[in-house]
C-alpha positions as CSV (number, residue, x, y, z in Angstrom):
1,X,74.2,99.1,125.2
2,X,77.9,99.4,124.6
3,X,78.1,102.3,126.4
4,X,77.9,102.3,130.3
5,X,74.7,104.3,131.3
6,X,76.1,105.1,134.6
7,X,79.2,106.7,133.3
8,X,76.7,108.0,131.1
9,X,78.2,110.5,128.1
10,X,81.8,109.9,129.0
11,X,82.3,106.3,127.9
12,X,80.8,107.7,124.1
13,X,83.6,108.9,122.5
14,X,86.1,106.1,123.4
15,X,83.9,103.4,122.1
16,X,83.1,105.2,118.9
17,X,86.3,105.9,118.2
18,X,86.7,101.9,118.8
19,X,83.3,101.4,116.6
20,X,85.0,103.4,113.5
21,X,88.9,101.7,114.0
22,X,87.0,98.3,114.0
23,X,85.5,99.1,111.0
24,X,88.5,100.9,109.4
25,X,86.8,104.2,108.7
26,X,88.7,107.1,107.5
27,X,89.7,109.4,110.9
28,X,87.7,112.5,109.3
29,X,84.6,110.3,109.6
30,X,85.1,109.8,113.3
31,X,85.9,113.4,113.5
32,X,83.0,114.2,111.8
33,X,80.4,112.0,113.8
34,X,82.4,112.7,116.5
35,X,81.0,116.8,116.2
36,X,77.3,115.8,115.5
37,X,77.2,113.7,118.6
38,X,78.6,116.9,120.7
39,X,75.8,119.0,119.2
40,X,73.2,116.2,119.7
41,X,74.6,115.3,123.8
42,X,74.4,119.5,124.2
43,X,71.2,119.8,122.5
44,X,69.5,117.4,124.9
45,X,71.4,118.7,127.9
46,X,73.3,115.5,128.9
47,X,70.1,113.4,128.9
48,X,70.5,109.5,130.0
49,X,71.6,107.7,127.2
50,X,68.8,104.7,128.0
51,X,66.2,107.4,127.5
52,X,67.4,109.2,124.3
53,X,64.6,108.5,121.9
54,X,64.0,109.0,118.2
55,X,61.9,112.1,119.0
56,X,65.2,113.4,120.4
57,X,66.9,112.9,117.2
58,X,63.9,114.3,115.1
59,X,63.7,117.7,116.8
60,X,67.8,118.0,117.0
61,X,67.8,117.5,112.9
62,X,65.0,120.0,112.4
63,X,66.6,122.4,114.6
64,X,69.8,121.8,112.7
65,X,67.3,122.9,109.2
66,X,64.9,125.6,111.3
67,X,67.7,127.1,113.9
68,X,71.0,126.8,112.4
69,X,70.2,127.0,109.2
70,X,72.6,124.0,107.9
71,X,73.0,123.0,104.3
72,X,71.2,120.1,103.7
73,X,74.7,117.9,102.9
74,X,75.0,118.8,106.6
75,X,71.7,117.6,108.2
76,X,72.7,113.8,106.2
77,X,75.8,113.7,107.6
78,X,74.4,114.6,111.4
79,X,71.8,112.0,110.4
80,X,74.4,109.1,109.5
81,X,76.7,110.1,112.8
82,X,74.0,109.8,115.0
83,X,72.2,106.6,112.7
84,X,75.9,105.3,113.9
85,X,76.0,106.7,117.4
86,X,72.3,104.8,118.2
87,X,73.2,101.5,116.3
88,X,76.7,100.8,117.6
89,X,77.4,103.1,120.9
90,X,73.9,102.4,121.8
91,X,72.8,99.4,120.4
92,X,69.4,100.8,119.4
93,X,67.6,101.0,116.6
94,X,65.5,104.4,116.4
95,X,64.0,102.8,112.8
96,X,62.8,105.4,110.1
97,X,62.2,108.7,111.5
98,X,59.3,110.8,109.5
99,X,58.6,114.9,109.8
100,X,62.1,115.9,110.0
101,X,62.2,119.6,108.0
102,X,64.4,118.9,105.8
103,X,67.5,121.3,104.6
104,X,67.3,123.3,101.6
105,X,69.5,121.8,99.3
106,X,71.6,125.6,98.0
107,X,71.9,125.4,94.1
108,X,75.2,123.9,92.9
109,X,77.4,126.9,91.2
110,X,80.2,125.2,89.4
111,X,83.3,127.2,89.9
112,X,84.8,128.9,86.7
113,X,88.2,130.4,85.6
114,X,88.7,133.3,83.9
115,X,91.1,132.7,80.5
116,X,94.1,134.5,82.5
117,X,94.1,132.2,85.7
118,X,93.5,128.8,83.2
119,X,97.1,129.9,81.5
120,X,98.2,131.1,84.6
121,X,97.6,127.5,86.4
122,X,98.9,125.5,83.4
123,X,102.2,127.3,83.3
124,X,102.3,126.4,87.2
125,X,102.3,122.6,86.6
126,X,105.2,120.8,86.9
127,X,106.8,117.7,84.8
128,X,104.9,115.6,83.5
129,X,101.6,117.1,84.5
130,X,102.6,120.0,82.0
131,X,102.4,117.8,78.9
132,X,98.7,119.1,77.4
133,X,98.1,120.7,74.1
134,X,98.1,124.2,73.3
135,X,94.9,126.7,73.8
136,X,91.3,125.0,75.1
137,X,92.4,121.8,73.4
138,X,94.1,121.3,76.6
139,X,90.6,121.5,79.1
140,X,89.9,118.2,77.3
141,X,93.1,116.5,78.0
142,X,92.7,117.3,81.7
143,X,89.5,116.0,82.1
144,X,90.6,112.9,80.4
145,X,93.5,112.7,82.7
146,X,91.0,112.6,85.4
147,X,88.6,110.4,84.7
148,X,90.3,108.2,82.1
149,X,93.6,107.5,83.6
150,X,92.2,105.6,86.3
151,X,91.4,102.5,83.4
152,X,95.0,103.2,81.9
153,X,95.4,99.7,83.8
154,X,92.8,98.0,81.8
155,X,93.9,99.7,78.6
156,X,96.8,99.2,77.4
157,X,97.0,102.9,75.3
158,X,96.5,104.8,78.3
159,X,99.3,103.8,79.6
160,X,101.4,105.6,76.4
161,X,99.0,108.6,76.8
162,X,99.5,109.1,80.6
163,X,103.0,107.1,81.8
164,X,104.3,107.7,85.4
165,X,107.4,110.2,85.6
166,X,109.7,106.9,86.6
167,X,110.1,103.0,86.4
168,X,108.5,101.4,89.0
169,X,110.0,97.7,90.2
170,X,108.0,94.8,89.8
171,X,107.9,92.8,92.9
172,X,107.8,89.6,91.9
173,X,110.5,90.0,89.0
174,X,112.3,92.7,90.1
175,X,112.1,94.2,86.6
176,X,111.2,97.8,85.8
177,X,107.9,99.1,84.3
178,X,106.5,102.2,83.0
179,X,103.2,102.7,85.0
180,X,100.3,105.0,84.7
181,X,99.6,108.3,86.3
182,X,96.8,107.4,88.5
183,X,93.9,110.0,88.8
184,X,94.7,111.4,92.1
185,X,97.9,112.5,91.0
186,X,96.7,114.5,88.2
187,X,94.2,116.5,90.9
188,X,96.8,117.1,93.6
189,X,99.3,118.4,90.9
190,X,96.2,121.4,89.5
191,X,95.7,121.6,93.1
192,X,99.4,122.0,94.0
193,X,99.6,124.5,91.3
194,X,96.2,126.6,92.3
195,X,98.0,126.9,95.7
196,X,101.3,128.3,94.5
197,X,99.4,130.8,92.7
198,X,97.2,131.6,95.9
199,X,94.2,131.0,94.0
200,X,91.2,131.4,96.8
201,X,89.0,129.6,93.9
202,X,88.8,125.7,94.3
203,X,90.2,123.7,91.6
204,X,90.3,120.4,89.9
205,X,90.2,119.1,86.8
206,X,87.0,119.3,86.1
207,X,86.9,123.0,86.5
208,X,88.7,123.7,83.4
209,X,85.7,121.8,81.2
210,X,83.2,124.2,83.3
211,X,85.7,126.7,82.3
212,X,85.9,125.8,78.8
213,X,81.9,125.9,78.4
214,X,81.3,129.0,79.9
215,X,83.9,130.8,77.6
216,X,82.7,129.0,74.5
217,X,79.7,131.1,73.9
218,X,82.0,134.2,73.8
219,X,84.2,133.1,71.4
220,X,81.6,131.6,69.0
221,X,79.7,135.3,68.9
């Protein structure tokens, strides 16, 4: 056990911040498992860490699902953190744990734009995320930006479709190249341009081809 059990729950959260820098995970994952093991420690009342068991960790999910009412992306997540907390803080194995109640997964509801904020965010984008066709034409071009640009290394077209808005200096040769946009740029600049219009909705790309097929039907009848 990597944690002392006579300083009991204090040593915890200094060796899994350790565990997740050792292991160069992201710091919203040690946040994250950091929260479910302060929910699990309170929801056993600061019982010994050699006695925890995987009974303990079967009731606390099922009261996350019975009491709390969690969404069931939450009750996985509580179920890796502590999966982590008992492996590498405590250096058990609580093996496969059966008759958890299980969260009910809430139906996915894709989030859709009205025609008026869709022009309204593509006016807001800025040079060179601004370059799409006229009209719905433009819903595809966005969703190619997001999924396609990531090969524009791989092919070579892509990178005339989607070029980056300066050279870029080769290291080794010092000369300078037109690159890519790479994906992540296209979503932070619809995102950037949601925000300056104060848009409470959350978008991406891919909203505007959830967009474009739930307006389709209207403009076919």
């Amino acid at each position: 056990m990597k944690a002392s059990v006579q300083d009991g729950w204090n040593t915890v959260y200094s060796w899994l911040s350790n565990e997740i820098k050792v292991r160069h995970y992201s710091p919203k994952t040690f946040d994250a498992y950091c929260k479910w093991v302060r929910q699990f420690q309170a929801f056993v009342r600061n019982k010994a860490l050699d006695s925890l068991s995987p009974d303990d960790v079967k009731q606390f999910l099922t009261w996350l699902a019975v009491e709390q009412k969690c969404s069931a992306s939450a009750q996985n997540q509580a179920f890796n953190g502590l999966l982590f907390f008992s492996q590498h803080i405590l250096g058990k194995e609580f093996g496969k744990i059966d008759g958890v109640v299980r969260a009910k997964r809430k139906p996915y509801i894709p989030v859709v734009l009205s025609r008026k904020e869709i022009d309204l965010v593509v006016e807001k984008l800025r040079y060179p995320y601004n370059l799409i066709e006229d009209g719905y034409d433009g819903v595809f071009m966005f969703d190619a930006m997001d999924r396609k640009a990531k090969h524009a290394a791989k092919e070579f077209n892509w990178q005339w479709l989607f070029p980056a808005k300066e050279l870029t200096p080769v290291p080794d040769t010092g000369e300078r190249r037109l690159y890519h946009l790479h994906d992540r740029h296209v979503q932070k600049a619809i995102k950037s341009a949601a925000n300056r219009l104060q848009l409470t909705k959350r978008v991406t790309p891919h909203t505007f081809v959830h967009s474009f097929a739930s307006h389709l039907p209207m403009s076919l009848t």
